[in-house]
VMD Tcl script that draws the C-alpha trace (Angstrom):
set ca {
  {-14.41 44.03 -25.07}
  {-10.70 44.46 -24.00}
  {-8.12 44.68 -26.36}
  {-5.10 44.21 -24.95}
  {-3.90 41.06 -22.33}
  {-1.93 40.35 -19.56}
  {-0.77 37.16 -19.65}
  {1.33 34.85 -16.44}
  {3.54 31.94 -17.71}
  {4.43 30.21 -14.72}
  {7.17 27.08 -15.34}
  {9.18 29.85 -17.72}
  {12.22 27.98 -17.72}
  {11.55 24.50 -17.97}
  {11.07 22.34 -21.10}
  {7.41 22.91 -21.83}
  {8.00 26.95 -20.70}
  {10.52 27.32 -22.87}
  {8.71 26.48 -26.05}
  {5.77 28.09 -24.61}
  {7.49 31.06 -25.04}
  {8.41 30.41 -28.65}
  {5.17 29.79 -29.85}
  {3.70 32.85 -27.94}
  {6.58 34.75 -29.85}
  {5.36 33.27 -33.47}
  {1.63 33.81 -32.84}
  {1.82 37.11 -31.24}
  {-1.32 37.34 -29.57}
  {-2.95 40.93 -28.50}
  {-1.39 40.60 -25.06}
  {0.54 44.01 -23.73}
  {2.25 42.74 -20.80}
  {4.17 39.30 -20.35}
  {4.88 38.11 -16.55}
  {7.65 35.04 -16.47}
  {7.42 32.87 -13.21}
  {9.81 30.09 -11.63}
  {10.54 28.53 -8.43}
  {13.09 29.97 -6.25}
  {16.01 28.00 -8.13}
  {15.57 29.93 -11.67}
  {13.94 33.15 -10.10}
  {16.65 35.98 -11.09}
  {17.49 34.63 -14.18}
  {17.28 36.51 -17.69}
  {15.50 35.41 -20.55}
  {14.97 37.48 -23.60}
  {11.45 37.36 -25.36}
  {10.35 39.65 -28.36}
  {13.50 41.08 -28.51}
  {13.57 42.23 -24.83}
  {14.94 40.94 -21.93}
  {13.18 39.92 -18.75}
  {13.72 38.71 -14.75}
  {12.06 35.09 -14.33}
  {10.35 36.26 -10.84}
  {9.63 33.58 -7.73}
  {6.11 32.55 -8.15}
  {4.47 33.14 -4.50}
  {1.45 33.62 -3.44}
  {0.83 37.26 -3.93}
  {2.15 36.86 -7.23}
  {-1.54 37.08 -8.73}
  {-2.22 40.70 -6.72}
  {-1.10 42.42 -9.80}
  {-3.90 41.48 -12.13}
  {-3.71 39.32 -14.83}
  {-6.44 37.70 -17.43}
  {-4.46 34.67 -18.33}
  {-1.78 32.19 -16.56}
  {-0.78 28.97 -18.40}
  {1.07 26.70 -15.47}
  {3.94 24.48 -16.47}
  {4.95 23.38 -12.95}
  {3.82 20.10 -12.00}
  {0.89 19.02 -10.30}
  {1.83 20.34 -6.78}
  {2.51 23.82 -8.04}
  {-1.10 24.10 -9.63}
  {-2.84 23.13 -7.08}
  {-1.59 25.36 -4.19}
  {-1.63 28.48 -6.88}
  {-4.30 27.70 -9.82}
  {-7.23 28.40 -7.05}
  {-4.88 31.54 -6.08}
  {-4.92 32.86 -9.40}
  {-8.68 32.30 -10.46}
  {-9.82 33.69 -7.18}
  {-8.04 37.22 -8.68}
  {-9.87 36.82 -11.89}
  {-7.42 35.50 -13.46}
  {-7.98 32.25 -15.83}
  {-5.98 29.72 -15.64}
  {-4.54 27.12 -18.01}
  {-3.36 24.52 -16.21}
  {-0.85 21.87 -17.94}
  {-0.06 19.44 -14.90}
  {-2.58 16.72 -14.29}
  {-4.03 18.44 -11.33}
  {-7.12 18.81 -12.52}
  {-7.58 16.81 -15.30}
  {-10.57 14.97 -14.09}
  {-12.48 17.90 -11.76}
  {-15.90 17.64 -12.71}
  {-15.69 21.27 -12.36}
  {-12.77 22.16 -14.56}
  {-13.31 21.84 -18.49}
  {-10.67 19.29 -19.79}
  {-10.05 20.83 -23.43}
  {-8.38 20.31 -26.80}
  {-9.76 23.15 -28.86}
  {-9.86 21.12 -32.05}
  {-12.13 18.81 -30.61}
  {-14.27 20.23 -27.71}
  {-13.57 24.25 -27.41}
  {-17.12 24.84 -26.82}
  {-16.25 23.87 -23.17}
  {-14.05 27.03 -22.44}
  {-17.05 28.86 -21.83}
  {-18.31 26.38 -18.89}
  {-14.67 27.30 -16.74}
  {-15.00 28.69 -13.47}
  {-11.17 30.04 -13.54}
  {-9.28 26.87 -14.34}
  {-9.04 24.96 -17.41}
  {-7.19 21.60 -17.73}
  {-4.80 20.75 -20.65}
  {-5.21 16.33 -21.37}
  {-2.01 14.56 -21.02}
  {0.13 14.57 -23.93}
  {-0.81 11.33 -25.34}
  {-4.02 11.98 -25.00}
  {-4.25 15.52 -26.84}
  {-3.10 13.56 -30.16}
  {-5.70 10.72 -30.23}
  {-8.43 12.80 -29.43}
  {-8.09 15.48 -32.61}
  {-8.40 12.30 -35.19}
  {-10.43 10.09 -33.15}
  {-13.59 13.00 -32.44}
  {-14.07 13.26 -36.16}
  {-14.55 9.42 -36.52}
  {-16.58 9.22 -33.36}
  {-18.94 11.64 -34.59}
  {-19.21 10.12 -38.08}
  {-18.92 6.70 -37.40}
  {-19.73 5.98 -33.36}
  {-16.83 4.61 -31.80}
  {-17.51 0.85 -29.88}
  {-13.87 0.30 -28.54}
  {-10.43 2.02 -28.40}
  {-6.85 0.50 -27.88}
  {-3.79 2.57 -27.43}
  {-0.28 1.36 -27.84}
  {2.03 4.60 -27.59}
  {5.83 5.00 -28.26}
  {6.46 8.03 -25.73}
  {9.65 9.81 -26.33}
  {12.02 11.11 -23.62}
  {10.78 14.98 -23.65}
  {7.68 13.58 -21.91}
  {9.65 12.85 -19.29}
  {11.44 16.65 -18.74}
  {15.09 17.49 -18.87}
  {16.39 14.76 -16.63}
  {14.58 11.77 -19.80}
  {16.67 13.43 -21.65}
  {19.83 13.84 -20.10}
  {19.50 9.68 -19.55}
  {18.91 9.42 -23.29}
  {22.17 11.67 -24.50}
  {24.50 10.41 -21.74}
  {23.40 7.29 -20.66}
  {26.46 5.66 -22.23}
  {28.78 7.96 -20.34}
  {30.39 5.10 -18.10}
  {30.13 7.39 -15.03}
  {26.71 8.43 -15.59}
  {24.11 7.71 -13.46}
  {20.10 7.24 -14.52}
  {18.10 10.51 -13.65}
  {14.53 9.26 -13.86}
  {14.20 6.24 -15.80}
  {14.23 2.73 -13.66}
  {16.29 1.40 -16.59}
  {18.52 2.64 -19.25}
  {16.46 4.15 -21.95}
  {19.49 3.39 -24.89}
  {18.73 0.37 -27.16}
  {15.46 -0.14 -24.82}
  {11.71 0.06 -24.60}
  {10.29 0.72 -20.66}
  {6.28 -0.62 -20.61}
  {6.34 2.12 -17.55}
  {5.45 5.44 -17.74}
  {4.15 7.01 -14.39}
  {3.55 4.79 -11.37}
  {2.37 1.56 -11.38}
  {-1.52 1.36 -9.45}
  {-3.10 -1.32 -8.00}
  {-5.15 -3.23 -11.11}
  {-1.25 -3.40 -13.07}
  {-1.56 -0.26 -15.13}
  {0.74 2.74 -14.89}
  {-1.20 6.23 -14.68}
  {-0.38 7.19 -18.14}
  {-2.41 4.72 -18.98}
  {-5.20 5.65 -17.05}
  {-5.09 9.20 -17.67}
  {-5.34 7.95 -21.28}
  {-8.33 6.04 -20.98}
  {-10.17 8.20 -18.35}
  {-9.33 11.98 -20.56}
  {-10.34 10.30 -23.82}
  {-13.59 9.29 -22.36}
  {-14.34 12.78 -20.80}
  {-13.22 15.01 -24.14}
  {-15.29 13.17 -26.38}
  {-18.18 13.21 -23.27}
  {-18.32 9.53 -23.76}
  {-18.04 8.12 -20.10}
  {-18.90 4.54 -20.69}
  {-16.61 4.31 -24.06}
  {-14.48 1.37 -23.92}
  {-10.70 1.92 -23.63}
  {-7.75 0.30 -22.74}
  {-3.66 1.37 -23.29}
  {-0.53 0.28 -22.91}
  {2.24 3.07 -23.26}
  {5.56 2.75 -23.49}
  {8.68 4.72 -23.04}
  {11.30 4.73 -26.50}
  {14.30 6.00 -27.02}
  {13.62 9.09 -28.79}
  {13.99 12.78 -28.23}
  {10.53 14.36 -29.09}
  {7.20 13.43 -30.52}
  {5.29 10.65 -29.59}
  {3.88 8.31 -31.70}
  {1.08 6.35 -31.49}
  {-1.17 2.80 -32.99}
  {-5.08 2.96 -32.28}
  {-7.06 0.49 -33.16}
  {-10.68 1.52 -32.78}
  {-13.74 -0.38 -33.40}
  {-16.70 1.72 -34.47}
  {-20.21 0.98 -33.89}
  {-21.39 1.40 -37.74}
  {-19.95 0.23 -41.08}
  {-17.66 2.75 -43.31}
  {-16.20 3.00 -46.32}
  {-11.98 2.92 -45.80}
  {-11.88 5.78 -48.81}
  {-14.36 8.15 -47.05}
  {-12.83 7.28 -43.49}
  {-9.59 9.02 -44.80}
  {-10.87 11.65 -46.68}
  {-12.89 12.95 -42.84}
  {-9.44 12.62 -41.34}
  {-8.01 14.72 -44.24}
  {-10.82 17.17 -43.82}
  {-10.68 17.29 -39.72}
  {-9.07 20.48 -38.23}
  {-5.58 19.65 -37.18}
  {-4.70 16.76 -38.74}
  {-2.42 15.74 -41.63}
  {-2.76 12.36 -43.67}
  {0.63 11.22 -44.39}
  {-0.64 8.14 -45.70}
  {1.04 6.89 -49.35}
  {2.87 3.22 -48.19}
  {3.93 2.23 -51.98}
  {6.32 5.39 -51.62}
  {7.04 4.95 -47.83}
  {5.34 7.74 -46.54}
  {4.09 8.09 -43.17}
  {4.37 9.99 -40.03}
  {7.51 9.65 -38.47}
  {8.39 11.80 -34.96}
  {11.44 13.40 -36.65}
  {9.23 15.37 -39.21}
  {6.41 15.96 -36.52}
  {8.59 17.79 -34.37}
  {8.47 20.95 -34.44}
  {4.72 21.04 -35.34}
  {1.37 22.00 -34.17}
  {-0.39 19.52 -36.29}
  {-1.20 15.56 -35.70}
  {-0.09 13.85 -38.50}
  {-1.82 10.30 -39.24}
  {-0.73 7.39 -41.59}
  {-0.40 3.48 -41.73}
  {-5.07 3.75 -42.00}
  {-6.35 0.58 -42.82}
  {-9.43 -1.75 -41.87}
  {-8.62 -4.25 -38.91}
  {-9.93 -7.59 -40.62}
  {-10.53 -8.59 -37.14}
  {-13.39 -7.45 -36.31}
  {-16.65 -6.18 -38.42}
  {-15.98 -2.67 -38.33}
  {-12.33 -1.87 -37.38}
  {-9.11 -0.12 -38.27}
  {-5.66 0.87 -37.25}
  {-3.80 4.15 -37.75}
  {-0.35 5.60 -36.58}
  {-0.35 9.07 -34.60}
  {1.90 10.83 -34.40}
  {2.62 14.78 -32.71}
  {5.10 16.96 -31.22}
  {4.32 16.13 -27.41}
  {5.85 19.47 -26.24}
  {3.98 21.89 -28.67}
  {1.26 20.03 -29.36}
  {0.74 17.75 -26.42}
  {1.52 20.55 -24.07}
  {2.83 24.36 -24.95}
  {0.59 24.74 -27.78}
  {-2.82 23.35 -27.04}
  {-2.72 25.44 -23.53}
  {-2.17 28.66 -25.92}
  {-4.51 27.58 -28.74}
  {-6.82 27.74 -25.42}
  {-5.77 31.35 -24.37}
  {-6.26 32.50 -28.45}
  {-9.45 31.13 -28.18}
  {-10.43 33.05 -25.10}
  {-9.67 36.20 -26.77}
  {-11.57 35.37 -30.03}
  {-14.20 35.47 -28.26}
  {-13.64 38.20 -26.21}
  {-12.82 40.75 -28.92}
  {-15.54 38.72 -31.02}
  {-13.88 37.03 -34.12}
  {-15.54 33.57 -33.56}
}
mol new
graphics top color blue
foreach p $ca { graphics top sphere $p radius 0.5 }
foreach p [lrange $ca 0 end-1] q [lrange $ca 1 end] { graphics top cylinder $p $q radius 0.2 }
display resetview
């Protein structure tokens, strides 16, 4: 039983690192020593955590001689995969928030609300689920198991932050008449883009696809049908989403909401005579999924749609990689 941590947060500086390193501040976790990495373009820069100031280092390949027990990654896909192996083969365990290795057979794909028992089958990497995905999953398990879920269909309203600094430099100065687009094909101001990711070869993007294909391995339900169509809006943070999902067996609409109300992570914000429901300005800033607009989807026999809705950064990223690491010491120091 160890007592004390050493935890690597590689992608310090970016979006995702930075609240990273709030959260880790707020939750203080029994970790002793804190190790800050960046490319070479940040590396040498000064950041202050816990009231003390630190050097963002280079991350290179011998970064991982040192020793540590935990490294969340923040770096993009190409980053993980040259140094997650690097890492893990030091005994170090990995959290890895690119899509690298989302759908490794090997590497657990978790959101600790809905499938944490799969920590323990890791062999040095874990994968954080895209962003989108992370906040379907936490309401939808609870149904699945309840009710048996026949059919899913996503429609998501993605804000900028998904898409790093440079989605939201062309949201804040895209009207700036000598501005030109950073990463969005189109202006994002006073538009919707049906195009997140790249576009593959049967007409969906891979957000899409990472959608369909991480819902079906969290909630170990390979053959569950799922389709999605996700969409880029013009709004800073949180991303909100409308699932419809058809379920196998009847329900009763009352009981339905009262599981969501009762399932860990979630928040019903569901009262429409008074105009209450979730809306990404009042998720932001949250480690909850809030959930609203539930009613039956006359449809079909057994159907409804609800409106999701979660801080992409902390939840859908920054956060669910820690809840990860707090797990891993729960049960090292044995409080689960």
């Amino acid at each position: 039983m160890k007592k004390e941590y050493k935890l690597a947060l590689v992608g310090a500086t970016g979006v995702v690192g930075r609240v990273a390193r709030k959260i880790l501040e707020e939750k203080d976790l029994p970790i002793s020593e804190y190790v800050f990495f960046s490319s070479y373009k940040s590396a040498g820069s000064k950041i202050t955590f816990k009231g003390k100031e630190y050097t963002v280092r280079e991350l290179r390949e011998d970064s991982f001689d040192e020793g540590f027990d935990y490294a969340i990654f923040s770096a993009g896909g190409d980053t993980s995969k040259k140094f997650s192996p690097i890492a893990a083969s030091k005994g170090c365990i990995v959290v890895d928030n690119s899509s690298a290795w989302r759908m490794d057979k090997d590497v657990p794909l978790v959101v600790p609300e809905v499938n944490s028992d799969e920590i323990k089958k890791n062999k040095g990497i874990i994968a954080n689920p895209n962003c989108s995905t992370i906040q379907a999953v936490v309401p939808l398990k609870v149904l699945d198991d309840k009710y048996g879920i026949k059919r899913i269909v996503y429609s998501t309203y993605q804000a900028v932050s998904g898409a790093g600094i440079k989605g939201i430099n062309d949201l804040e100065h895209g009207n700036e008449d000598d501005y030109e687009l950073q990463k969005f094909p189109y202006p994002i101001i006073n538009n919707c883009l049906p195009h997140i990711d790249v576009f593959l070869e049967n007409g969906y993007t891979k957000e899409e696809e990472k959608m369909i294909n991480e819902t079906r391995k969290i909630l170990n339900r390979p053959d569950l049908k799922v389709t999605a169509t996700t969409v880029r809006v013009p709004v800073i943070n949180s991303h909100s989403e409308s699932i419809n999902v058809e379920f196998e067996n009847s329900f009763d609409l009352a009981d339905l909401v009262d599981t969501l109300k009762n399932a860990k992570g979630v928040i019903v914000q569901d009262d429409v005579k008074n105009n209450v429901y979730p809306l990404a300005t009042n998720a932001t800033g949250y480690d909850e999924v809030f959930v609203g607009r539930i009613r039956r989807d006359y449809s079909v026999d057994n159907g409804i749609n609800m409106w999701v809705v979660a801080d992409n950064i902390r939840k859908g990223a920054a956060s669910n990689a820690i809840q990860i690491v707090e797990e891993m010491i729960k049960e090292d120091i044995g409080l689960q």
